[in-house]
C-alpha positions in Angstrom: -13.3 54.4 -64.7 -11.0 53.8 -61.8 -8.3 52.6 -64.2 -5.4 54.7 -64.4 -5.6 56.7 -67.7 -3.0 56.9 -70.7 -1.1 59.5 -71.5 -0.8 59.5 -75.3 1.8 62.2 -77.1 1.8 62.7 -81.0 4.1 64.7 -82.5 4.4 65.9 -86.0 7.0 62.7 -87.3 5.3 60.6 -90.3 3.3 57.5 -89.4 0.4 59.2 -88.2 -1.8 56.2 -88.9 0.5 54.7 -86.1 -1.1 57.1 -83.9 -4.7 57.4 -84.9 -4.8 53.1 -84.5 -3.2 53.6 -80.9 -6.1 56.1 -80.3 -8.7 53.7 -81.5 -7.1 49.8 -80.2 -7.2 51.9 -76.5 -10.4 53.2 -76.8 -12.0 49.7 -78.2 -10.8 48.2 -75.1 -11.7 50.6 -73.2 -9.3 52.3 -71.1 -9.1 55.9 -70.5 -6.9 58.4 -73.0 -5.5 62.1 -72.8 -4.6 62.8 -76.0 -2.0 65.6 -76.9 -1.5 66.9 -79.9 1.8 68.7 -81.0 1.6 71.7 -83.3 3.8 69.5 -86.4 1.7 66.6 -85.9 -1.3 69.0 -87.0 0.7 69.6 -90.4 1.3 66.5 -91.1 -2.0 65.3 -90.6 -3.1 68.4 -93.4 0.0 67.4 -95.7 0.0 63.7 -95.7 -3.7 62.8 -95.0 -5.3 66.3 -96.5 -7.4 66.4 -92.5 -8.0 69.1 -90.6 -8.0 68.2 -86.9 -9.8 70.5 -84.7 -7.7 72.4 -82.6 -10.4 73.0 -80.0 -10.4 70.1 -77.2 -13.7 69.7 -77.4 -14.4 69.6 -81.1 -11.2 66.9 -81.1 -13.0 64.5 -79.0 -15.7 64.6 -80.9 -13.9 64.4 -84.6 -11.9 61.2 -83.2 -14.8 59.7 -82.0 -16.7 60.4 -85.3 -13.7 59.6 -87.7 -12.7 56.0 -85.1 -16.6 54.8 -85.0 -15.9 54.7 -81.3 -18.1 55.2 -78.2 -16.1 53.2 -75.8 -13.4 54.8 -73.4 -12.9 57.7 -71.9 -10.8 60.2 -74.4 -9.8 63.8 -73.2 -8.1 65.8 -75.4 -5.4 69.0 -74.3 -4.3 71.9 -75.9 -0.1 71.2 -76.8 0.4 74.4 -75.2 -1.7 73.9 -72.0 0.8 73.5 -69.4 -1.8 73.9 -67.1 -3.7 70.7 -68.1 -3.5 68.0 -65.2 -1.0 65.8 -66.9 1.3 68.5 -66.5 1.4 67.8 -62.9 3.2 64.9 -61.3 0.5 65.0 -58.4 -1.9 63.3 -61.3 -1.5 60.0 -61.5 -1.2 58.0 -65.0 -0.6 54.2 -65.7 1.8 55.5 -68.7 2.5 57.7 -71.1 3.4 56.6 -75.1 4.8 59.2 -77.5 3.7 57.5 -81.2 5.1 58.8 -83.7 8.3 60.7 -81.6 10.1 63.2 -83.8 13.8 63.5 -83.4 13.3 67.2 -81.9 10.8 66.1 -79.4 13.6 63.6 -78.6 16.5 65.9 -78.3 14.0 68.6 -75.6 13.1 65.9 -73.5 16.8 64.8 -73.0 18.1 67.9 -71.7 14.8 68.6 -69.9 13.3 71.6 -71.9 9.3 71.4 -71.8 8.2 73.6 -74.4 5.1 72.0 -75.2 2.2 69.8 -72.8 3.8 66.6 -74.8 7.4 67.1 -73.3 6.1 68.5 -69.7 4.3 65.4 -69.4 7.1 63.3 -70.5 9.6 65.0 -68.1 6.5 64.0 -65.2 6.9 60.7 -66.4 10.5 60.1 -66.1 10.7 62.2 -62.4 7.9 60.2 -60.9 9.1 57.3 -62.5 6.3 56.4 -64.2 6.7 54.1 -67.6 7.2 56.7 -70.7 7.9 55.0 -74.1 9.2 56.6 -77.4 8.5 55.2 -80.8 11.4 57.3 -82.6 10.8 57.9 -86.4 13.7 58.8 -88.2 16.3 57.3 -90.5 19.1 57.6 -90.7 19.9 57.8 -87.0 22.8 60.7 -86.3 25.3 60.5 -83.3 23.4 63.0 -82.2 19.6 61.3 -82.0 21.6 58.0 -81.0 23.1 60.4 -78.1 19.6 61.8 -77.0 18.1 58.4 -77.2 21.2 56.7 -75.2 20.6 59.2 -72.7 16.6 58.4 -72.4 17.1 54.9 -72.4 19.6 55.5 -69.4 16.6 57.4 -67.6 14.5 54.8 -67.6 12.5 55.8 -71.4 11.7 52.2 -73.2 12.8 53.1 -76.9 10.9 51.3 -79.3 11.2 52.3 -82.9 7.9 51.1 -84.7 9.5 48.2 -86.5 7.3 45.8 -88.3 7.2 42.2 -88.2 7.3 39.5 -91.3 7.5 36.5 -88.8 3.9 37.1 -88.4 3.1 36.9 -92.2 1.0 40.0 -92.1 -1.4 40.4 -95.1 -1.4 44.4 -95.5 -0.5 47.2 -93.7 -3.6 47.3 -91.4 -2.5 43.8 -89.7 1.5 45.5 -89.8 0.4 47.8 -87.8 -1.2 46.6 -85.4 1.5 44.0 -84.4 3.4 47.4 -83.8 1.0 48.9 -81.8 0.0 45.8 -80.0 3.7 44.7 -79.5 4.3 48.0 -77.8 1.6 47.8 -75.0 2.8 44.2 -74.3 5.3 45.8 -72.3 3.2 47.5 -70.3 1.1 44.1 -69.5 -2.0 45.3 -71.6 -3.7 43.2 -74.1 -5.1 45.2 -76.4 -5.7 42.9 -79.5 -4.7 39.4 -80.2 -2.2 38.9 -82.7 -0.6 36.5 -84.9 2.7 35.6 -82.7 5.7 33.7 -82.5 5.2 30.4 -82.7 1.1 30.4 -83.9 
């Protein structure tokens, strides 16, 4: 695929079936994903869902291709501690990179430029090369201090977009709710992934 891949962070904040539908809407339409996993995000998955994701790359493309009853795409999966991996370097070029769902401590390391894991390396290549990074924030209440952190993204150049649901669109269940969240947030980055009921339909 000559298409720029995605860079696709998810970190161990609840909404997880945020994340796996981003994985699957990408793949459907076929563009090109390297997935990163944080170490939380593999706990929640156990605690909320009862799944075991592979921790081996390999295995992991396999057991999202399996579980999304998807062939279409091209889906590489890293290692959160692999700082080696080529999205760690800002000489590898990437359309974007989308952190869904984006923990409050993931948040805080990224604004004062700590990389402790692939996920924030990768976001701190994003927002030196000036390359489009968005954060879907999940947390409530917000404190001074995660309204401080995200302040100080937004004023690097992050998008901030909290996965907020519609009810304009009259959605029917959670599925459709979700994907006007998903799909909402790749409007911004001029990709249609799936057609949605919209303003004014």
């Amino acid at each position: 695929m000559s298409e720029l891949p995605y860079v696709l962070g998810i970190t161990g904040a609840s909404a997880q079936p945020l994340a796996e539908r981003t994985i699957q809407l990408l793949l459907e339409s076929n563009k090109s994903v390297h997935l990163v996993l944080s170490k939380g995000s593999y706990e929640v998955w156990a605690s909320e869902k009862q799944i075991t994701i592979p921790s081996d790359t390999y295995a992991q493309q396999n057991f999202w291709r399996d579980r999304l009853k998807t062939q279409k795409g091209n889906l590489v999966c890293h290692g959160y501690h692999d700082l080696s991996a080529s999205i760690a370097s800002g000489s590898y070029k990437s359309k974007a990179m989308v952190i869904i769902p984006c923990s409050m401590g993931t948040v805080g390391r990224i604004a004062s430029g700590i990389s402790s894991n692939l996920i924030e390396r990768a976001a701190d290549v994003h927002i030196k090369e000036n390359r489009p990074l968005i954060i879907c924030p999940r947390e409530s209440p917000l404190s001074l201090i995660h309204l401080n952190n995200l302040t100080l993204l937004a004023k690097a150049g992050v998008r901030i977009v909290p996965p907020i649901p519609s009810w304009y669109s009259q959605p029917e269940n959670i599925d459709e709710m979700i994907d006007f969240i998903i799909v909402r947030l790749f409007d911004s980055l001029g990709e249609e992934l799936k057609e949605v009921r919209r303003w004014g339909k």
